[in-house]
C-alpha positions as CSV (number, residue, x, y, z in Angstrom):
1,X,46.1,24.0,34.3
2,X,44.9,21.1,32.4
3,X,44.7,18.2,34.1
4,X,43.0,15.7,32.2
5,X,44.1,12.4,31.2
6,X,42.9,11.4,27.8
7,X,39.1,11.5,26.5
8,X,37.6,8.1,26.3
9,X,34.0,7.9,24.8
10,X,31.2,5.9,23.5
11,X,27.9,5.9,21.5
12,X,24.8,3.6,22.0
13,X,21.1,3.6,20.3
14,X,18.2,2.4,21.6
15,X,15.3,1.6,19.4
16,X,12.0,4.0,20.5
17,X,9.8,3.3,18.1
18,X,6.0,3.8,19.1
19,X,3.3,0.7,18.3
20,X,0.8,1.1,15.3
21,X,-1.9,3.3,16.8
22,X,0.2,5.6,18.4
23,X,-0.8,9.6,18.3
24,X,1.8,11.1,15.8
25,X,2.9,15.2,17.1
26,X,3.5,17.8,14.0
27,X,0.3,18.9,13.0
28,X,-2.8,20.7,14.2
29,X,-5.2,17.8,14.4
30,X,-4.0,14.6,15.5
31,X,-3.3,11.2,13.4
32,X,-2.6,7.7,14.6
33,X,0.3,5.6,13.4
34,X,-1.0,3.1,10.9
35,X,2.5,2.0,9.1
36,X,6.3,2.4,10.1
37,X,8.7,2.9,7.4
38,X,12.4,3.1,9.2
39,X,12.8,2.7,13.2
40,X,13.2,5.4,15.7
41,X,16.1,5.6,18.4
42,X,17.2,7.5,21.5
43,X,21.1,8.2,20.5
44,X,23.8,8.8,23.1
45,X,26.9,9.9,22.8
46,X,28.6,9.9,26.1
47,X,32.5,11.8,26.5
48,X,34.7,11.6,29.3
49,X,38.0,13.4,30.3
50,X,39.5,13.6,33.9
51,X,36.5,14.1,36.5
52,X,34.1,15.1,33.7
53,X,31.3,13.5,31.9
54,X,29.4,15.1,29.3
55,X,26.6,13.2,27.5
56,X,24.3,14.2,24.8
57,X,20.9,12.2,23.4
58,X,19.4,12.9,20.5
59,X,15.5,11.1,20.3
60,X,13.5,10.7,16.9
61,X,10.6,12.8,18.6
62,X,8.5,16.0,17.6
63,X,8.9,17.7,20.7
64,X,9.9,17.2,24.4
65,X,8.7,19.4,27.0
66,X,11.1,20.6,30.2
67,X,9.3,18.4,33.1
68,X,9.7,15.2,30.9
69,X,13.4,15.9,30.3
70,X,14.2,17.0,33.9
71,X,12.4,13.1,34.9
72,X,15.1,11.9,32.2
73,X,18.3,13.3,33.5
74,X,17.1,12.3,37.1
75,X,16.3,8.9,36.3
76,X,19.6,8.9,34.3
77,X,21.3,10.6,37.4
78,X,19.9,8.5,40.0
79,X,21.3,5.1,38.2
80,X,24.7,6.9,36.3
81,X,26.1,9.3,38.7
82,X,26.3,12.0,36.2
83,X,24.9,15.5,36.9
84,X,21.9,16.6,35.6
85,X,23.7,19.9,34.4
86,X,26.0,17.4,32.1
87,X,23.1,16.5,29.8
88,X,21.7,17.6,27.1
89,X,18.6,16.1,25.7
90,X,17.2,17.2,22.5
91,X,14.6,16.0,19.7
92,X,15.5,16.0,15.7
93,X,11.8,17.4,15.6
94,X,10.6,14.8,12.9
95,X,7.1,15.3,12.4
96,X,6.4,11.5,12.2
97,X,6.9,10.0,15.6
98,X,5.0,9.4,19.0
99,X,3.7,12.1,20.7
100,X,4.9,12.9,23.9
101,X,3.6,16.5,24.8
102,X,0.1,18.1,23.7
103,X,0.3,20.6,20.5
104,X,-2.7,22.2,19.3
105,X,-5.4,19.4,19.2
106,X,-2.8,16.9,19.6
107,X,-2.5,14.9,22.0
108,X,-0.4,13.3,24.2
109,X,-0.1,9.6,24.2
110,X,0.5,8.5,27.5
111,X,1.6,5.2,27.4
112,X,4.5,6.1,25.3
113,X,5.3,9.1,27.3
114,X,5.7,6.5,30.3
115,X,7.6,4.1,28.2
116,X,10.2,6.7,26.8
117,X,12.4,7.9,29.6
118,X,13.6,4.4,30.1
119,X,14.9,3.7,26.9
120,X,16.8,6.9,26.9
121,X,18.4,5.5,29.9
122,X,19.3,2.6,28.4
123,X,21.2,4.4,25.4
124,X,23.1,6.1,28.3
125,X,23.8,3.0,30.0
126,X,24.7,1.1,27.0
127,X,27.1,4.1,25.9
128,X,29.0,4.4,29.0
129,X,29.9,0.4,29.2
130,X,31.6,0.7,25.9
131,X,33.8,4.0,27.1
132,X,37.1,3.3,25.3
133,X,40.1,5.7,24.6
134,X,39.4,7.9,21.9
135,X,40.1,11.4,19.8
136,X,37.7,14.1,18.9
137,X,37.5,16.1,15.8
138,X,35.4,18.7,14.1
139,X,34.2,20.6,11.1
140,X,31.8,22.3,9.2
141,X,31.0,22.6,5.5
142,X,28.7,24.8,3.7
143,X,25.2,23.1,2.5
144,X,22.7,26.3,1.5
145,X,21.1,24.2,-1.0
146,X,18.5,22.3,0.9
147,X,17.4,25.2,2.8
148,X,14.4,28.0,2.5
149,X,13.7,30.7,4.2
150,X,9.7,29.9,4.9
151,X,8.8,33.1,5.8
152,X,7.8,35.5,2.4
153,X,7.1,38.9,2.1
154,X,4.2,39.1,-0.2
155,X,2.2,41.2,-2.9
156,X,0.5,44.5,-2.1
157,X,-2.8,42.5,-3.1
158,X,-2.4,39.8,-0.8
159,X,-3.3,39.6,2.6
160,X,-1.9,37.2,5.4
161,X,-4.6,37.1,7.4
162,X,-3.8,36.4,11.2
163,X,-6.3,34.4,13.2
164,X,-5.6,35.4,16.7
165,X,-5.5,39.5,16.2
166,X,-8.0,38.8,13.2
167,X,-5.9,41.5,11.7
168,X,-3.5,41.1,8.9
169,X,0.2,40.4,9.5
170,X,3.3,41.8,6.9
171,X,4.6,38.5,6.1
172,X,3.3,35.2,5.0
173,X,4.7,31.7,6.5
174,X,4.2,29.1,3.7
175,X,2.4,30.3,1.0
176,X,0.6,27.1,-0.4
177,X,-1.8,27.9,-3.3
178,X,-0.8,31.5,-3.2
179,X,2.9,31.3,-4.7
180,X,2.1,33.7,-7.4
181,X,1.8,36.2,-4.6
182,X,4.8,35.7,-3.4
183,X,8.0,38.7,-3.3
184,X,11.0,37.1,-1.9
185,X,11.9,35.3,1.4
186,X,12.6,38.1,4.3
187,X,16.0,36.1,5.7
188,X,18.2,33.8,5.2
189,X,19.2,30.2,6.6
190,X,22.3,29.5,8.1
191,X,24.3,27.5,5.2
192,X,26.6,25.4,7.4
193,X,26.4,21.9,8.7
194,X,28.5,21.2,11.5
195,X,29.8,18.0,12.7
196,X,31.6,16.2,15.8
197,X,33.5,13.0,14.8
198,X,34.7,10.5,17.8
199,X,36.9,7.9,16.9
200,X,38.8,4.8,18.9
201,X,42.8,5.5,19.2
202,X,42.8,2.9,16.5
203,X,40.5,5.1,13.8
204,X,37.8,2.8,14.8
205,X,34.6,5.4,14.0
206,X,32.3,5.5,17.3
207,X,30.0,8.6,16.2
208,X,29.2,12.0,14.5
209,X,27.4,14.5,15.9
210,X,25.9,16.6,13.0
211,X,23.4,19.6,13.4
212,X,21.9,21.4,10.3
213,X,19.6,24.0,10.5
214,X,16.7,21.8,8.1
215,X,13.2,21.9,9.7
216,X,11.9,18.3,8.6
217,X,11.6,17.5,5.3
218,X,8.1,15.5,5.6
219,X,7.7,13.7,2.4
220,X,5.6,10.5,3.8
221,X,1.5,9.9,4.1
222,X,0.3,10.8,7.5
223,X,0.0,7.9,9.8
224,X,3.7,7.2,9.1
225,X,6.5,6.5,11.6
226,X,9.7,7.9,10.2
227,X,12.8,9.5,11.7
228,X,12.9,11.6,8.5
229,X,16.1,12.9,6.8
230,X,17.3,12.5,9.7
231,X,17.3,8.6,9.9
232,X,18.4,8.8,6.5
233,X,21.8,11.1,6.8
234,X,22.5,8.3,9.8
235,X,22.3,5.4,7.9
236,X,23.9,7.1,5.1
237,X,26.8,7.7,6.9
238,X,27.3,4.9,8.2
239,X,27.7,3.5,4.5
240,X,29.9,6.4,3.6
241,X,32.3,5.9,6.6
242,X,32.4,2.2,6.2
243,X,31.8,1.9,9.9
244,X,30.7,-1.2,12.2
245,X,27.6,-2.0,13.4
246,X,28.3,-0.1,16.5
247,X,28.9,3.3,14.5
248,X,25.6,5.4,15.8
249,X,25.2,8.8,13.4
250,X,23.4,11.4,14.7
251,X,21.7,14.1,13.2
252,X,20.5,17.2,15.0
253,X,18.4,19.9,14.7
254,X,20.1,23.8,14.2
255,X,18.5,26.9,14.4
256,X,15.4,25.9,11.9
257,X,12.5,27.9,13.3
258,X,12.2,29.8,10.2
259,X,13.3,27.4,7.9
260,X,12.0,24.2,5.7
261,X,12.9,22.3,2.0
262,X,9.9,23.9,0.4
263,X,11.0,25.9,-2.9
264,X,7.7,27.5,-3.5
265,X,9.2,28.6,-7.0
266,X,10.6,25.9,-8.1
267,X,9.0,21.9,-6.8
268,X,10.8,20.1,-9.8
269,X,14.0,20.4,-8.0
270,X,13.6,17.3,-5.5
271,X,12.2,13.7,-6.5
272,X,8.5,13.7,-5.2
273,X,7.8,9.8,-4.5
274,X,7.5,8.9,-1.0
275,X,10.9,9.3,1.4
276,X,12.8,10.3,-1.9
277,X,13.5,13.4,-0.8
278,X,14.3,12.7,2.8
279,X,16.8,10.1,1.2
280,X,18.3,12.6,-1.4
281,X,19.4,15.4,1.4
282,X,20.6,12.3,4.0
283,X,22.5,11.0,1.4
284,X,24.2,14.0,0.2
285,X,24.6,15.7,3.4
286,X,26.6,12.2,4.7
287,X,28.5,12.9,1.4
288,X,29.5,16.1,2.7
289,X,30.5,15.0,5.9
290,X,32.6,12.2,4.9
291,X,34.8,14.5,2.8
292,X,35.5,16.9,5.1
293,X,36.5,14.0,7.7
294,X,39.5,13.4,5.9
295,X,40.9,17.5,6.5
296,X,39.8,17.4,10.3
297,X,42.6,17.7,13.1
298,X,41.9,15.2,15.9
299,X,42.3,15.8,19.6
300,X,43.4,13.0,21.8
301,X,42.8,15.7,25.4
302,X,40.4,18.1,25.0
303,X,39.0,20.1,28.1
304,X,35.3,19.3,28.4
305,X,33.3,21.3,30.6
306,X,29.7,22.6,30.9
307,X,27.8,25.6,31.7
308,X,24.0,25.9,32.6
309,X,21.4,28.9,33.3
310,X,18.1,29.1,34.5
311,X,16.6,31.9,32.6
312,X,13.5,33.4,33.5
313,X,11.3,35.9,30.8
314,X,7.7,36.8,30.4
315,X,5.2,35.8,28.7
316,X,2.2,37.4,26.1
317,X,-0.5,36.2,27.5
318,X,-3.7,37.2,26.5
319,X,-5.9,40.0,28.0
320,X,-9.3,39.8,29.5
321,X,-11.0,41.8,26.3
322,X,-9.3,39.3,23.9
323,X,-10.2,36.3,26.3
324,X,-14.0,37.5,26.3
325,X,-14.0,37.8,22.1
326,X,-12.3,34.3,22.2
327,X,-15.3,32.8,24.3
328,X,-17.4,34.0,21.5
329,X,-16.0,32.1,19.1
330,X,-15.6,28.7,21.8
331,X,-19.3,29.1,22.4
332,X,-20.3,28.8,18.2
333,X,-18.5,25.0,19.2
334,X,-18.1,22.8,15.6
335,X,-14.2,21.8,16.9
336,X,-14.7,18.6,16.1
337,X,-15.4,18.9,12.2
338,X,-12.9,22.3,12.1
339,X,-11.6,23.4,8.5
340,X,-8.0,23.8,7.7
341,X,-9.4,27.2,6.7
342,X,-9.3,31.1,8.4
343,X,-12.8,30.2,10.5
344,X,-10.8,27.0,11.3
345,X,-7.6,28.7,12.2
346,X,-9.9,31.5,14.6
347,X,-11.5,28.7,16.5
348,X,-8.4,26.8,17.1
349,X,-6.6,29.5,18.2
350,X,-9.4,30.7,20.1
351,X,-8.9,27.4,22.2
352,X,-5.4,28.2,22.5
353,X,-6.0,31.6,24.7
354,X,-8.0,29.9,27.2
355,X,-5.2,27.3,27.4
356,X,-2.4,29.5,27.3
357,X,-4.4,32.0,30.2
358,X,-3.3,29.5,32.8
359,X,0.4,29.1,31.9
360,X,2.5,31.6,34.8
361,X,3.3,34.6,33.3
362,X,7.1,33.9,33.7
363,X,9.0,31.2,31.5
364,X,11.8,29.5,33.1
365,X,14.1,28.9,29.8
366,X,17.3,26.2,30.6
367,X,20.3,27.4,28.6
368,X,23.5,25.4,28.1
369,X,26.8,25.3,26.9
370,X,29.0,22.6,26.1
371,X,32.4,22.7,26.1
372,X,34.4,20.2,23.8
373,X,38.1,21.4,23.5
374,X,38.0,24.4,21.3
375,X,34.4,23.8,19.9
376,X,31.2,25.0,22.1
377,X,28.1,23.7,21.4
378,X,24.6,25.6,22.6
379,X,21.1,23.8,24.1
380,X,18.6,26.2,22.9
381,X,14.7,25.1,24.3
382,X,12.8,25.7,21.2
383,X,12.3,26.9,17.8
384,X,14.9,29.1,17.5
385,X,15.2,31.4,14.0
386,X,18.2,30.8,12.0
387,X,19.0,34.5,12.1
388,X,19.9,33.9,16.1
389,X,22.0,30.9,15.5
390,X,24.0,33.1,13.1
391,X,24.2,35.6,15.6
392,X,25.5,33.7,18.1
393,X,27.9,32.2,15.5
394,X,29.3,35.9,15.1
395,X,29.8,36.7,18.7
396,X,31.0,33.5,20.3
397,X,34.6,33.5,19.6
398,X,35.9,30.2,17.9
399,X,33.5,27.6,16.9
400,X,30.0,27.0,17.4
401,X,26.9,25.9,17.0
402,X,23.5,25.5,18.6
403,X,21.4,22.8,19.0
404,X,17.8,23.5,19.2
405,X,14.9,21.8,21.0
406,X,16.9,20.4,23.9
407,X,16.1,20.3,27.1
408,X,12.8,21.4,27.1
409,X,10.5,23.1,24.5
410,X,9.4,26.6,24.5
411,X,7.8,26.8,21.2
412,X,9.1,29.4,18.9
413,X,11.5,32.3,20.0
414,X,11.1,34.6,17.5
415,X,13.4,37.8,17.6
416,X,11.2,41.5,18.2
417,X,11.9,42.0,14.7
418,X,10.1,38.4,13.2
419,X,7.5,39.2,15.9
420,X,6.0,42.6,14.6
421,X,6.2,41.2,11.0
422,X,3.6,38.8,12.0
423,X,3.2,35.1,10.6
424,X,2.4,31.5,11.6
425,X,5.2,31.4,13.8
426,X,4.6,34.3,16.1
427,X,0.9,33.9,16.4
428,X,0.1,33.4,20.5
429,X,-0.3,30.1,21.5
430,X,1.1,27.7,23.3
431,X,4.2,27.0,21.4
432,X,4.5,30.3,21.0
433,X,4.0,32.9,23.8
434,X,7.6,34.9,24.9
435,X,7.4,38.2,25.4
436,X,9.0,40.4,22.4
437,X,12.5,40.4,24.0
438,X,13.1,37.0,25.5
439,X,15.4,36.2,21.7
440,X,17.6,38.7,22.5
441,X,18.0,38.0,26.5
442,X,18.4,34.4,25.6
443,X,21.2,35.1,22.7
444,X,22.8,37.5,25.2
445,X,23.5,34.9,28.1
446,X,24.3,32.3,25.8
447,X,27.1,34.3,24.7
448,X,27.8,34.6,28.7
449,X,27.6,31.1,28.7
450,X,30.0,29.7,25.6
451,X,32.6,31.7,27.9
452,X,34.5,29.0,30.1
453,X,37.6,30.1,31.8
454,X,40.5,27.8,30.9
455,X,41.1,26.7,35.1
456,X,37.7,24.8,34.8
């Protein structure tokens, strides 16, 4: 029996950006902030209906790592009330923001890690003062054309070389300087971009909740702080709707492991000055959204609910024979003037094993499901390949979709499949470590999950 009351909800941001100086995530070697083109912000969205409050934060971040995210929701618990299990945290994955986690040979900058949970409280807090009553609505439209499959197969007299088997994989992950080589892409995106629309009773706009399965797009000089297409659909939006200043658009990230704007065939398609591209696919996307608003039914009293899972799968960790042929290569040193080149790639990746060694040989993966009315919405920890966020869109009855990176990161989860076939992806590292058939166990109970029995 439904026994709610009426939704009421609310949307804050919280500006995050990092000082000039700050370590910038999203590449293998480190660079420092020296310029910032557009602000970052923690976004919440924050719904409530009978005894349940659900919130959700988006952060313009690379990458945010379980044990920072579990101090978030209990720092957010201990001064809200609301459950841990309620949240979900996620980042848009912009490769231009302050690093909060180590990747590669970047790393961490403390001072911003300290500095970040509380302003993600602060969007929370400044979200749940303006709870009003409201309706919720939702849609999707189809958007293929800003998405690549980044993953090629390639020609017979070409080979990917792999730097942690030193063997040669059967695909090729971005294929700069070698696009001649190139057959076709081995799979293909998910085409749709979904949105959540929250509105006062009086058609006031509060927020959207997009998701997109788009990578980054990444058209800046490194050293800049940007929130990426991401920023630029928000503001974009905002324009489109005609909303107030206390409209907050949020953009986040689908099921992109696999998947960037890179045409390797064609690069006239896009303009290539600085941001233009970023503000091309916001724009257009916003576009998109904003007509579909106008078809979508609204729900004054939707059941919100939400269900959680601790998974727990192995890992690959390496073996003592591949741990003595990477100390080899450690003990030739030279890491601090390393090549973006194979030797370069060995030697980093070398690093990684000895790294990696330590980690337990069990992941504990957090899964979530969201329940808004008819619509579920997935928390999947990491890079997740588009091919399992269309999976999951095939079994889970009724609508979906799944938002990646949130609460926690994993690295990539490619499916068995992607993960015999080799590429930049699946090689073992850090970011990249479950075992062969933790996709498939993870898909599985998600599926459990986006099941919620209609007494809840």
């Amino acid at each position: 029996m439904n026994s709610n009351t009426g939704l009421y909800a609310a949307a804050a941001q919280v500006e995050t950006t990092p000082r000039l100086g700050t370590v910038i995530n999203g590449d293998f070697v480190p660079h420092y902030a020296t310029s910032i083109h557009d602000p970052l912000f923690a976004k919440a969205l924050v719904l409530r209906s009978a005894d349940t409050t659900l919130v959700v934060v988006v952060v313009d971040i690379c990458v945010m790592g379980q044990e920072l995210l579990d101090e978030v929701k209990s720092l957010i618990q201990q001064n809200t009330g609301i459950a841990a299990e309620n949240m979900l945290i996620s980042s848009t994955h912009t490769h231009a923001a302050g690093a909060v986690e180590e990747v590669h040979f970047v790393q961490a900058d403390l001072a911003y890690r300290r500095w970040l949970p509380g302003r993600i409280l602060q969007a929370v807090k400044a979200a749940l003062a303006r709870l009003e009553p409201a309706r919720l609505g939702y849609g999707k439209v189809l958007a293929p054309e800003h998405l690549r499959c980044r993953r090629y197969q390639m020609k017979e007299d070409y080979q990917p070389l792999n730097p942690v088997a030193d063997s040669v994989d059967l695909i090729k992950t971005n294929p700069f300087g070698v696009e001649d080589k190139i057959i076709h892409p081995i799979a293909k995106p998910d085409p749709e971009l979904f949105f959540v629309a929250l509105q006062g009773i009086s058609g006031k706009a509060i927020s959207v909740l997009a998701n997109y399965g788009l990578h980054y797009v990444g058209d800046w000089q490194n050293g800049t702080i940007s929130a990426d297409y991401f920023g630029y659909f928000a503001r974009a939006l905002q324009a489109e709707l005609g909303a107030g200043e206390d409209f907050v658009g949020i953009m986040s990230n689908g099921t992109s492991g696999d998947v960037n704007i890179w045409d390797f065939h064609n690069s006239s398609l896009y303009p290539t000055g600085d941001f233009q591209k970023s503000a091309f696919i916001g724009a257009d996307l916003a576009a998109k959204v904003a007509r579909k608003m106008v078809d979508i039914h609204w729900d004054l009293d939707p059941v919100l609910a939400a269900n959680t899972e601790m998974l727990s799968v192995g890992r690959r960790l390496p073996s003592d024979e591949e741990l003595d042929a990477a100390k080899h290569l450690m003990e030739e040193g030279g890491f601090e003037s390393l090549q973006a080149d194979y030797a370069g790639w060995r030697k980093l990746y070398a690093r990684e094993q000895f790294l990696l060694a330590a980690f337990h040989p069990e992941a504990t993966v957090p899964l979530q499901c969201f329940r808004l009315g008819s619509l579920r919405i997935g928390a999947l920890p990491g890079e997740v390949f588009a091919s399992t966020g269309l999976a999951l869109k095939e079994a889970i009855k009724g609508p979906y979709f799944s938002i990646t990176l949130a609460n926690g990161n994993l690295g990539y989860i490619p499916p068995a499949e992607e993960l015999e076939k080799g590429g930049y992806e699946t090689w073992r590292c850090r970011i990249s470590n479950l075992e062969s058939g933790a996709e498939r166990r993870i898909r599985e109970e998600m599926i459990r999950l986006a099941y919620f029995d209609d007494s809840l």
